[in-house]
C-alpha positions as a LaTeX table, in Angstrom:
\begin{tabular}{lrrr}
\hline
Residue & $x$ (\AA) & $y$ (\AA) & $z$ (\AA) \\
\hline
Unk1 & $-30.90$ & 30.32 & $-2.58$ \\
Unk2 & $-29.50$ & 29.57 & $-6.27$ \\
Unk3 & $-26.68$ & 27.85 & $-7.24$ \\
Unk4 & $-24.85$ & 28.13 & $-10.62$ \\
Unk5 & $-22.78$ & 25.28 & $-11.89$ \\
Unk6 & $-22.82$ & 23.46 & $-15.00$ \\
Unk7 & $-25.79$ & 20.87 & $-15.86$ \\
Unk8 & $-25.17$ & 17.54 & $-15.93$ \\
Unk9 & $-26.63$ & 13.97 & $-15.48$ \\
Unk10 & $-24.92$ & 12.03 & $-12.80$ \\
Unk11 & $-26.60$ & 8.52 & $-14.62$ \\
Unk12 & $-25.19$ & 9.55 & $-18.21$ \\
Unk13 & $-21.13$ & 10.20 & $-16.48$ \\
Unk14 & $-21.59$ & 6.64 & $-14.50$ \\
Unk15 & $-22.30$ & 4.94 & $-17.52$ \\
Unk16 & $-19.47$ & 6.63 & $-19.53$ \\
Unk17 & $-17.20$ & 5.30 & $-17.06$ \\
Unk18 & $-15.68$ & 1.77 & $-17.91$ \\
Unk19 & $-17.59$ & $-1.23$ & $-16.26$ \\
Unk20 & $-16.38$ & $-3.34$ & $-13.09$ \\
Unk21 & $-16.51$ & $-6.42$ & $-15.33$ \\
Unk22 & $-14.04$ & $-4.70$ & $-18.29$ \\
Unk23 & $-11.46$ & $-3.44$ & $-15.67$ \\
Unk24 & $-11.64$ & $-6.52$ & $-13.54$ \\
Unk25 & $-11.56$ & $-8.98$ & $-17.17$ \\
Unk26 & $-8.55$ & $-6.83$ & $-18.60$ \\
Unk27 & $-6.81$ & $-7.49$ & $-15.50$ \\
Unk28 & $-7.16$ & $-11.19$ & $-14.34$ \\
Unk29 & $-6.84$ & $-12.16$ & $-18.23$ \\
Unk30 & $-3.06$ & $-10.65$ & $-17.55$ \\
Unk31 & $-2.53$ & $-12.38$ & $-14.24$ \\
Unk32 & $-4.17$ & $-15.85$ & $-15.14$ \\
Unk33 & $-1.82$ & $-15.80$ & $-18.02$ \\
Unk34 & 0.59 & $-14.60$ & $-15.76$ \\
Unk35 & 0.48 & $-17.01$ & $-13.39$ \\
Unk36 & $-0.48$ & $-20.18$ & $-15.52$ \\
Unk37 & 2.49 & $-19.67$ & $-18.14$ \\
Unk38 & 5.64 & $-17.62$ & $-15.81$ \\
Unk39 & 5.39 & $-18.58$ & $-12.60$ \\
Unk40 & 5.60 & $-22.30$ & $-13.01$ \\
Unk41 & 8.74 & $-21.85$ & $-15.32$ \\
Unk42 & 10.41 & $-19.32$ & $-12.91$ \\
Unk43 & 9.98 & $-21.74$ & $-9.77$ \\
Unk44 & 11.16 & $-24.64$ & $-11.75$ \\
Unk45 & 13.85 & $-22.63$ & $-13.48$ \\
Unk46 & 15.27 & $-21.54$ & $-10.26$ \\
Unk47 & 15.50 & $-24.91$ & $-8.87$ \\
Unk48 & 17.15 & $-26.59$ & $-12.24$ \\
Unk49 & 19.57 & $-23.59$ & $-12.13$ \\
Unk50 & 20.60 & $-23.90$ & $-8.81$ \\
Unk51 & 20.72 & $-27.88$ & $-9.05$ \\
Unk52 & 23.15 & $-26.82$ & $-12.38$ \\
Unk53 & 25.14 & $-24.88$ & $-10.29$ \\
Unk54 & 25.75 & $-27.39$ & $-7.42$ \\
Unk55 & 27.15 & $-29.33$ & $-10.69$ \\
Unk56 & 29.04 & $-27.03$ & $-11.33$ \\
Unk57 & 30.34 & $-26.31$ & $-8.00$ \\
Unk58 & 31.09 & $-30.38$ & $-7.33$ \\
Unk59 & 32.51 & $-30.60$ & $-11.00$ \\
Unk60 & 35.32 & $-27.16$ & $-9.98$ \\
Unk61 & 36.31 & $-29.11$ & $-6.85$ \\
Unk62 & 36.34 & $-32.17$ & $-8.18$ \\
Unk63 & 40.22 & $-32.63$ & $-8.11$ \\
Unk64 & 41.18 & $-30.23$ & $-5.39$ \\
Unk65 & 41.12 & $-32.47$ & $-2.74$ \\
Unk66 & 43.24 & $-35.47$ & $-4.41$ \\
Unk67 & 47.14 & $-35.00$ & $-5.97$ \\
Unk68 & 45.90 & $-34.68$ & $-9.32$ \\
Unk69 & 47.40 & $-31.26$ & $-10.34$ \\
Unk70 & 44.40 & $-29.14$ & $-11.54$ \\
Unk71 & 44.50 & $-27.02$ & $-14.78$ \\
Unk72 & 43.85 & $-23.04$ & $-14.24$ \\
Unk73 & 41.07 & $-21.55$ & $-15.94$ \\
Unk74 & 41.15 & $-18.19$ & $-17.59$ \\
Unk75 & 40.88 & $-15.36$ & $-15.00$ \\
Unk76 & 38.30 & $-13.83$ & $-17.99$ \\
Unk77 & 36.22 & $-17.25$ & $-17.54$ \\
Unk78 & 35.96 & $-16.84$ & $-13.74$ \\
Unk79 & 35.54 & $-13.14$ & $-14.19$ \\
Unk80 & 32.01 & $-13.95$ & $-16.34$ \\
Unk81 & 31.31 & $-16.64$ & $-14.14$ \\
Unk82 & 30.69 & $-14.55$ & $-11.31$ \\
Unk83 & 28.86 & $-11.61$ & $-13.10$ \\
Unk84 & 26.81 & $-14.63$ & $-14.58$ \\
Unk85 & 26.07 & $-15.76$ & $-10.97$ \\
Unk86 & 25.27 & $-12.22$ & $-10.19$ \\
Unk87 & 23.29 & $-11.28$ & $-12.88$ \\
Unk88 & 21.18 & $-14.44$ & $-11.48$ \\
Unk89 & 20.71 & $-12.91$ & $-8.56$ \\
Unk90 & 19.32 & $-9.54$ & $-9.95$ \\
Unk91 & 16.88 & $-11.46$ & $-12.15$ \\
Unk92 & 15.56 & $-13.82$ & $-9.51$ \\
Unk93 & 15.21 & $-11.24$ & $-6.97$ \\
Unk94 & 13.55 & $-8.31$ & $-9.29$ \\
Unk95 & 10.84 & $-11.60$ & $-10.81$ \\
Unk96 & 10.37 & $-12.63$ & $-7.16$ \\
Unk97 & 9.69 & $-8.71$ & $-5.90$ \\
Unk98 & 7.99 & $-7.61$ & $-9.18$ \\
Unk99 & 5.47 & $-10.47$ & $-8.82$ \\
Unk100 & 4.65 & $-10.16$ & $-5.21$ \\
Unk101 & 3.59 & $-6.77$ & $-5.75$ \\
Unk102 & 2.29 & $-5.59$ & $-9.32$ \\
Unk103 & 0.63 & $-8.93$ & $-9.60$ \\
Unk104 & $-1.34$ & $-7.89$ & $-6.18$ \\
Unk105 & $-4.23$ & $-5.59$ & $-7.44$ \\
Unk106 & $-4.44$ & $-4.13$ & $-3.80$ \\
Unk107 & $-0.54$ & $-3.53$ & $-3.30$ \\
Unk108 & $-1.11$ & 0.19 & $-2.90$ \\
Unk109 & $-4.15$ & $-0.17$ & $-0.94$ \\
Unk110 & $-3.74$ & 1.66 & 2.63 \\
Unk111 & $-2.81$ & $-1.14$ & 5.28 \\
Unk112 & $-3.63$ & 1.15 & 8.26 \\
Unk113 & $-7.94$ & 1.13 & 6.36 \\
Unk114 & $-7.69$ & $-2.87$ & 6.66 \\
Unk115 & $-9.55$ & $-2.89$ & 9.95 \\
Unk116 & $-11.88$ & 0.12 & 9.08 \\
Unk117 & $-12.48$ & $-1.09$ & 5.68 \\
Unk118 & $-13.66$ & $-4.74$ & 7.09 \\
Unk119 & $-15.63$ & $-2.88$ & 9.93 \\
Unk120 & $-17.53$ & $-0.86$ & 7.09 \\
Unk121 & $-17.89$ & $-4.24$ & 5.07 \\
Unk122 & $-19.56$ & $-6.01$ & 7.80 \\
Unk123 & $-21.67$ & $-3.28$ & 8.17 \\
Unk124 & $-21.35$ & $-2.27$ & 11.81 \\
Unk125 & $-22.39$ & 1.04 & 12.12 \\
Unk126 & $-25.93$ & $-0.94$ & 10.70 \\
Unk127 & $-26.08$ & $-3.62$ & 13.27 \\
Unk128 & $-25.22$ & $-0.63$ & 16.08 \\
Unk129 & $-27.64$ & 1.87 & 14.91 \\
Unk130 & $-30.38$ & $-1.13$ & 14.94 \\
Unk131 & $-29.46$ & $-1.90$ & 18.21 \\
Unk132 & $-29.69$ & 1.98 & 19.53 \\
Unk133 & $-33.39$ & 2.12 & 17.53 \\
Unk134 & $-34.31$ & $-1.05$ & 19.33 \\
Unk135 & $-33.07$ & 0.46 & 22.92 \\
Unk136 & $-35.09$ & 3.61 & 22.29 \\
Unk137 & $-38.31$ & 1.42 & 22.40 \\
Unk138 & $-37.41$ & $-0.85$ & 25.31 \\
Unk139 & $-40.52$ & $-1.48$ & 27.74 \\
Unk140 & $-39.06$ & $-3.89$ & 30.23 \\
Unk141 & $-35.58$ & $-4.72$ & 31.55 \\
Unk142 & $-35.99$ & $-8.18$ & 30.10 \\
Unk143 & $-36.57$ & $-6.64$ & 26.99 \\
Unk144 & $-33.49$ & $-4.24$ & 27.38 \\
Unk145 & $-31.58$ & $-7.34$ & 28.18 \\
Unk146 & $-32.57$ & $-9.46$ & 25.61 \\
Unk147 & $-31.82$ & $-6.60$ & 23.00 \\
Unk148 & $-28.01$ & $-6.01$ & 24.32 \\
Unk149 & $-27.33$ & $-10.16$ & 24.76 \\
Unk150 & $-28.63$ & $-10.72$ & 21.28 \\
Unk151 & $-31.43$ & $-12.85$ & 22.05 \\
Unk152 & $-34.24$ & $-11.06$ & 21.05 \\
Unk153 & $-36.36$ & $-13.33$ & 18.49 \\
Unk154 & $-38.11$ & $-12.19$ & 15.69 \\
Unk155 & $-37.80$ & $-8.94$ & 13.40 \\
Unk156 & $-34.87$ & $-7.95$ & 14.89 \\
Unk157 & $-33.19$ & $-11.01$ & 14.97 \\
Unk158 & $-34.30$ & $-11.45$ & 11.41 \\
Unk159 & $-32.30$ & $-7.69$ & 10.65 \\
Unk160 & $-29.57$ & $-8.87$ & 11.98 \\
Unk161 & $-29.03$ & $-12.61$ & 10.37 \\
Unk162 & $-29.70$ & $-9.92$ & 6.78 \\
Unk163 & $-27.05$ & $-7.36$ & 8.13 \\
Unk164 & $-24.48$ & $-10.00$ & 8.74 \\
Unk165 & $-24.94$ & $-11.39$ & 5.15 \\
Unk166 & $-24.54$ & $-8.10$ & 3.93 \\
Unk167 & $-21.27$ & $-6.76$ & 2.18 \\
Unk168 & $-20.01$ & $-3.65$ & 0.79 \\
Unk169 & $-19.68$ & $-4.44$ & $-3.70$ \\
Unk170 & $-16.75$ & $-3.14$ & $-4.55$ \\
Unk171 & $-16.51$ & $-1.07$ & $-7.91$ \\
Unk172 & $-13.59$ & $-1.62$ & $-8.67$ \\
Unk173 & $-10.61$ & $-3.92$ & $-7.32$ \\
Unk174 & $-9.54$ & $-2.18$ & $-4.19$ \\
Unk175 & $-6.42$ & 0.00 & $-4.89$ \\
Unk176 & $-5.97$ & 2.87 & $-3.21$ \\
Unk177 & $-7.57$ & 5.49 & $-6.21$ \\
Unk178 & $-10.27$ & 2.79 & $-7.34$ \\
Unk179 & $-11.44$ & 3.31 & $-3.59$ \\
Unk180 & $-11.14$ & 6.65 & $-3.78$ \\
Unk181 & $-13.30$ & 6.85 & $-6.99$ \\
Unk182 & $-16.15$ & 4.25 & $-4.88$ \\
Unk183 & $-16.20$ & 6.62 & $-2.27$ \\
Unk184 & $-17.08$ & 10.32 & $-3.86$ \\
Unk185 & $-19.50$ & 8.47 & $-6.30$ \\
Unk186 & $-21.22$ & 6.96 & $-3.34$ \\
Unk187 & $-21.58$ & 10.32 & $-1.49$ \\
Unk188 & $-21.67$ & 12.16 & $-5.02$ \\
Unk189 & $-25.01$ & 10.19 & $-5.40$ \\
Unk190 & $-26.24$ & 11.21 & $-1.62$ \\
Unk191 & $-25.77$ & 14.83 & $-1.93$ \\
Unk192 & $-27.23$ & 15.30 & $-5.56$ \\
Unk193 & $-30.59$ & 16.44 & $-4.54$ \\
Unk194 & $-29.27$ & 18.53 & $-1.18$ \\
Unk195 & $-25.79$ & 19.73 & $-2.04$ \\
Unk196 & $-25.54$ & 19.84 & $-6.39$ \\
Unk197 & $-21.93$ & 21.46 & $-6.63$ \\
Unk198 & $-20.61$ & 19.02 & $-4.40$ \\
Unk199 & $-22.43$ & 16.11 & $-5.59$ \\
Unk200 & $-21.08$ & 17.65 & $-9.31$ \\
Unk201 & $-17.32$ & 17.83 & $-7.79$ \\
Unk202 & $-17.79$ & 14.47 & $-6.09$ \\
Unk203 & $-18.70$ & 12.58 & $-9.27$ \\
Unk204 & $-15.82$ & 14.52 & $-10.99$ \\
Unk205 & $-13.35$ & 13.44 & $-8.92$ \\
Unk206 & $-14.61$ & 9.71 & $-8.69$ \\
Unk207 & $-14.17$ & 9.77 & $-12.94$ \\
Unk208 & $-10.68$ & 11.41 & $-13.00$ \\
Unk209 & $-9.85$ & 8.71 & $-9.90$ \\
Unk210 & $-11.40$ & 5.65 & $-11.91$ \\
Unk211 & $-9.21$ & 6.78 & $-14.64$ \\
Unk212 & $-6.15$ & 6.97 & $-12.08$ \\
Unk213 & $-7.04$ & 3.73 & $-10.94$ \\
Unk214 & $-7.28$ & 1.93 & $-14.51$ \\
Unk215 & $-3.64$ & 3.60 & $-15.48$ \\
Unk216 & $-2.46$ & 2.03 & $-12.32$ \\
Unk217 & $-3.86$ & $-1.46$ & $-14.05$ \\
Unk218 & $-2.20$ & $-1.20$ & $-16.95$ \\
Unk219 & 1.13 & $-0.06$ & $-15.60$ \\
Unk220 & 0.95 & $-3.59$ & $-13.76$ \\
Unk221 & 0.08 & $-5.53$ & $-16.63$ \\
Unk222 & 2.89 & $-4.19$ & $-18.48$ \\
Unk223 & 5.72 & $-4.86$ & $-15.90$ \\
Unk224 & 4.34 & $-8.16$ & $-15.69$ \\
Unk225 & 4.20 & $-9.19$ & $-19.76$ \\
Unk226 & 6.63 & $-6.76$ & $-20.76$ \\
Unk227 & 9.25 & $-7.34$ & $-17.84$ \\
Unk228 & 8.99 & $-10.10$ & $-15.40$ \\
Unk229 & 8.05 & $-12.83$ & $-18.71$ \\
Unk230 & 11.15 & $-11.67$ & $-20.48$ \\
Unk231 & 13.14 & $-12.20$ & $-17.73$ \\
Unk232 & 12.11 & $-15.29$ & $-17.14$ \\
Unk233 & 12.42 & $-16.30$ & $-20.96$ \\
Unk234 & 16.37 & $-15.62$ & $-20.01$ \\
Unk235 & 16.48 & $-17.33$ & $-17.37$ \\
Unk236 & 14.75 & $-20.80$ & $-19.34$ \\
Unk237 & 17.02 & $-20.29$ & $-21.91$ \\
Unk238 & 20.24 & $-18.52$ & $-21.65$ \\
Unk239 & 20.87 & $-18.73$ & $-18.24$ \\
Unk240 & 20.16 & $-22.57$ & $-18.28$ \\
Unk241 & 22.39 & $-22.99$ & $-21.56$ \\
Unk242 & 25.19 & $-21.19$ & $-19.82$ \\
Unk243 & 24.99 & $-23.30$ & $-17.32$ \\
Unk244 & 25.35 & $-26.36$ & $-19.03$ \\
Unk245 & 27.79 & $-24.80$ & $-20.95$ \\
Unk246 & 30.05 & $-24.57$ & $-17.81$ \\
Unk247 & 29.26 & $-27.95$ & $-16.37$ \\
Unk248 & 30.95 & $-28.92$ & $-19.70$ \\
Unk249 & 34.05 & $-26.83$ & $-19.07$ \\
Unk250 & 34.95 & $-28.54$ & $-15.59$ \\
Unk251 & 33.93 & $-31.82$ & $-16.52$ \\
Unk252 & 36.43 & $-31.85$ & $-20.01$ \\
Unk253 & 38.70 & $-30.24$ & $-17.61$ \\
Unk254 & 38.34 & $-32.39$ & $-15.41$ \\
Unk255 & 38.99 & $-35.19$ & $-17.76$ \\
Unk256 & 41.81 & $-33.54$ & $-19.17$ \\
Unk257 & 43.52 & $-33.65$ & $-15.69$ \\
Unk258 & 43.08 & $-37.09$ & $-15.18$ \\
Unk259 & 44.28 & $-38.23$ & $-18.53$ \\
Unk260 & 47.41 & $-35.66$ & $-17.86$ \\
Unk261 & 47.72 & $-37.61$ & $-14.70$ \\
Unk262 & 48.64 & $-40.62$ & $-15.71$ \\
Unk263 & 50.76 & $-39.82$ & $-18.73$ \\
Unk264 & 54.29 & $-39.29$ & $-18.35$ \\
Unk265 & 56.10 & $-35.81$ & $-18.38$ \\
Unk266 & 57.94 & $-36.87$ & $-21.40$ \\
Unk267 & 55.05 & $-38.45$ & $-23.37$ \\
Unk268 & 54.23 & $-34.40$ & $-24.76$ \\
Unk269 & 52.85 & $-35.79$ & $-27.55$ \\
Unk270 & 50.12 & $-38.02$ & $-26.50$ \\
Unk271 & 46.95 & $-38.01$ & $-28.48$ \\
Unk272 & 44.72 & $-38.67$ & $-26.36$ \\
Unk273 & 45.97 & $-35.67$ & $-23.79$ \\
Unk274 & 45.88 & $-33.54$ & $-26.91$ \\
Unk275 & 42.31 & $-34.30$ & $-28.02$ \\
Unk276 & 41.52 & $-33.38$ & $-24.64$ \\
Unk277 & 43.03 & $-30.51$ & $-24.07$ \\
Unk278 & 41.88 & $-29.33$ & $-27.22$ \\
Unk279 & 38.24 & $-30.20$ & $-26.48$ \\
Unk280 & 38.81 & $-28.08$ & $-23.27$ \\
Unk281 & 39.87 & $-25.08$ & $-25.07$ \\
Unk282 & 36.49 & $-25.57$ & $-27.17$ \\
Unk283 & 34.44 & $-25.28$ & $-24.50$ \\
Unk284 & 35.83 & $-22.82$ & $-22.63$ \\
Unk285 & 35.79 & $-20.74$ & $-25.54$ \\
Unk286 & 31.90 & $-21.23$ & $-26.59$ \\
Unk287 & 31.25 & $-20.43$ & $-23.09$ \\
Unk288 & 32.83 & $-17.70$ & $-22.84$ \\
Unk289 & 30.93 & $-16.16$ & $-26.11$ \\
Unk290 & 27.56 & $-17.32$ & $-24.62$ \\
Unk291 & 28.76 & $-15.86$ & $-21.05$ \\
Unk292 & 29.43 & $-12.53$ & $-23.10$ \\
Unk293 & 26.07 & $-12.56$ & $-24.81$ \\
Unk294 & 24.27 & $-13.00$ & $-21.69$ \\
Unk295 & 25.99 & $-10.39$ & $-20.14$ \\
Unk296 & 24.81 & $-7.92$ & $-22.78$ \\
Unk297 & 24.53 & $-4.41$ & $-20.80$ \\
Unk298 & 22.17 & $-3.23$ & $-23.79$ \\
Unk299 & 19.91 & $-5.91$ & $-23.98$ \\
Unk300 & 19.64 & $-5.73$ & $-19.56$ \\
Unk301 & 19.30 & $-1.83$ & $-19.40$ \\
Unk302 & 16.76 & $-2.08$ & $-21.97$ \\
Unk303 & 14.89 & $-4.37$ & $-19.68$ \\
Unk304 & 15.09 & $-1.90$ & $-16.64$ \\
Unk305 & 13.75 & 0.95 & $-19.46$ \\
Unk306 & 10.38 & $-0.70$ & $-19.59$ \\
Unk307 & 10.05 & $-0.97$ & $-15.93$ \\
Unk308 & 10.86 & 2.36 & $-15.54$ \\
Unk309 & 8.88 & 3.60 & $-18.38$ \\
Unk310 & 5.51 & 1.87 & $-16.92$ \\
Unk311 & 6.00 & 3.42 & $-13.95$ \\
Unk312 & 6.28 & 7.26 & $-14.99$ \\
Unk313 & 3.51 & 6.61 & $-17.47$ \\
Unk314 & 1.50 & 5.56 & $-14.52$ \\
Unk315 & 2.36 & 8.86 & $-13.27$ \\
Unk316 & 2.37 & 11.20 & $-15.56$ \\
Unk317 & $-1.44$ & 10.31 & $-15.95$ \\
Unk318 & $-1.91$ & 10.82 & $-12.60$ \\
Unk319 & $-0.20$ & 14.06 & $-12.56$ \\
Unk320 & $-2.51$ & 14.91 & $-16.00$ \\
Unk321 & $-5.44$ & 13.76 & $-14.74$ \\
Unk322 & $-5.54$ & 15.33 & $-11.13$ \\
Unk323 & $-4.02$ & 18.83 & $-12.60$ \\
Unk324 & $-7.58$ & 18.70 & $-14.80$ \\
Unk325 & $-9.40$ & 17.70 & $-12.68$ \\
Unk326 & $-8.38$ & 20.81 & $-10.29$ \\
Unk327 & $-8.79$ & 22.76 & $-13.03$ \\
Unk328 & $-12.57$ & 21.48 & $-13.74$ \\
Unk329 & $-13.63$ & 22.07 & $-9.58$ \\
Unk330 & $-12.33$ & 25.73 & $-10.11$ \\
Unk331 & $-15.05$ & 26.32 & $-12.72$ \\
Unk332 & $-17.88$ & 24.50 & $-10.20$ \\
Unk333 & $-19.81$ & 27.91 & $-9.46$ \\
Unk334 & $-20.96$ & 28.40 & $-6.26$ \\
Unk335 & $-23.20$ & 31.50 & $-4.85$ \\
Unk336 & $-21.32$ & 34.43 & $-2.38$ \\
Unk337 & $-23.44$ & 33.12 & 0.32 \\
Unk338 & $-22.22$ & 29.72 & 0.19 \\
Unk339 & $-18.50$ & 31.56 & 0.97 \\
Unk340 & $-19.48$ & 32.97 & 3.59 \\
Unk341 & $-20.04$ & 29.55 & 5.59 \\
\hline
\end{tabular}
């Protein structure tokens, strides 16, 4: 029986493939960075914003509950106030989400292969086919029960102590294509002397899923430099100069109530109430530009582009590698006879 399919050197495509070491560098360079230099500032940003706000929140209500008459705000102020607050929200929870899942290498991983994966890791189908070649040979029961207790000494218990040491290296980090490439390169190599054309379509589609896998990579690191660090460069400095920014509003305001307080109704001109209320004006106006600029749709839509945009890159490899690679097992030649099983 012939076969007719394309030569090729299964050692020459393995090397061409990138290393474990370059993926797994080009990845935990991102997240080290990642973690060392934006989470630290998003936790602690979070907190200072949110002990800002409380200001805030104590400084607004500061008068309500005592006879001092309180000054209304702008109805635009409190408008961009609470898009500010909400815009907060959106930021926090899309660095919080983002993070917990493109800075997880194994995010797409199948959960329901957990338990399989950690039985084939362990080895088990090794320590159970030792234990059936051991039962085969059995002369006595003592022996037989020795062998299924685990207390048989020597060789075997020597296989056993190596099995349990014994772990499956990973190629690459375990998402769910990287996997996928491991496993038809490991049975690619198997079936290269029995089964050629499969062994050739095996390693074919380990390449095209390595490939997959590394696209996946970089569509990670790029949500995470080009997303999650800008957000949180907003959130360290606009959102936090907003913020302060308000807290001045209701404390002049504030102030500006008190001092209007104690002046009489007929004392219109009073410098002092004048100075105040102009300094109130002030900063309700330079918070209102800052509120504005934060609130930027352009600059925020933008932001949601790139996140986007990583993701149908990601894909549109995926859909450009697998549509070759279905084209490259079509041209795998097989003989009629192999059909007919």
């Amino acid at each position: 029986m012939s076969f007719k399919f394309p030569s090729f050197n299964l050692q020459s495509l393995q090397e061409s493939l990138p290393t474990v070491d370059q993926v797994k560098e080009s990845f935990s360079k991102t997240v080290d960075q990642f973690r060392e230099s934006i989470q630290p500032f998003a936790t602690k940003t979070t907190q200072l914003i949110s002990t800002q706000l409380q200001q805030v929140q104590h400084l607004a209500n500061l008068n309500v509950n005592s006879n001092i008459e309180v000054s209304e705000l702008p109805a635009e102020y409190l408008q961009l106030e609470t898009n500010c607050d909400l815009l907060l929200k959106l930021y926090t929870d899309l660095i919080q989400y983002s993070n917990e899942t493109f800075n997880n290498i194994s995010y797409d991983y199948p959960p329901g292969n957990y338990t399989i994966t950690k039985i084939k890791d362990a080895n088990v189908g090794g320590v159970l086919a030792t234990k059936f070649n051991q039962l085969k040979n059995v002369s006595s029961p003592q022996e037989l029960e020795n062998i299924l207790l685990g207390k048989e000494a020597g060789d075997a218990d020597s296989a056993e102590k190596d099995v349990a040491i014994q772990t499956t290296s990973v190629l690459l980090p375990k998402t769910l294509y990287g996997a996928l490439s491991v496993l038809a390169e490991k049975h690619s190599q198997e079936l290269k002397t029995s089964a050629a054309p499969l062994s050739l379509a095996l390693l074919q589609v380990s390449s095209s899923y390595l490939e997959i896998a590394n696209a996946r990579l970089v569509q990670d690191e790029k949500i995470l430099a080009e997303v999650n660090d800008k957000l949180v460069a907003i959130l360290n400095e606009q959102f936090i100069k907003v913020n302060e920014l308000r807290k001045k509003v209701y404390s002049t305001r504030s102030e500006f109530d008190l001092i209007r307080s104690k002046v009489d109704e007929t004392d219109q001109e009073n410098e002092e109430l004048i100075s105040k209320e102009d300094e109130l004006v002030s900063a309700t106006e330079v918070a209102v530009v800052e509120m504005k600029r934060l609130l930027k749709p352009s600059k925020n839509i933008s932001l949601l582009k790139v996140f986007v945009d990583a993701q149908k890159e990601y894909f549109e490899v995926g859909a450009k590698k697998l549509a070759a690679l279905s084209a490259s097992l079509d041209k795998i030649e097989v003989t009629e006879e192999e059909d007919d099983y």
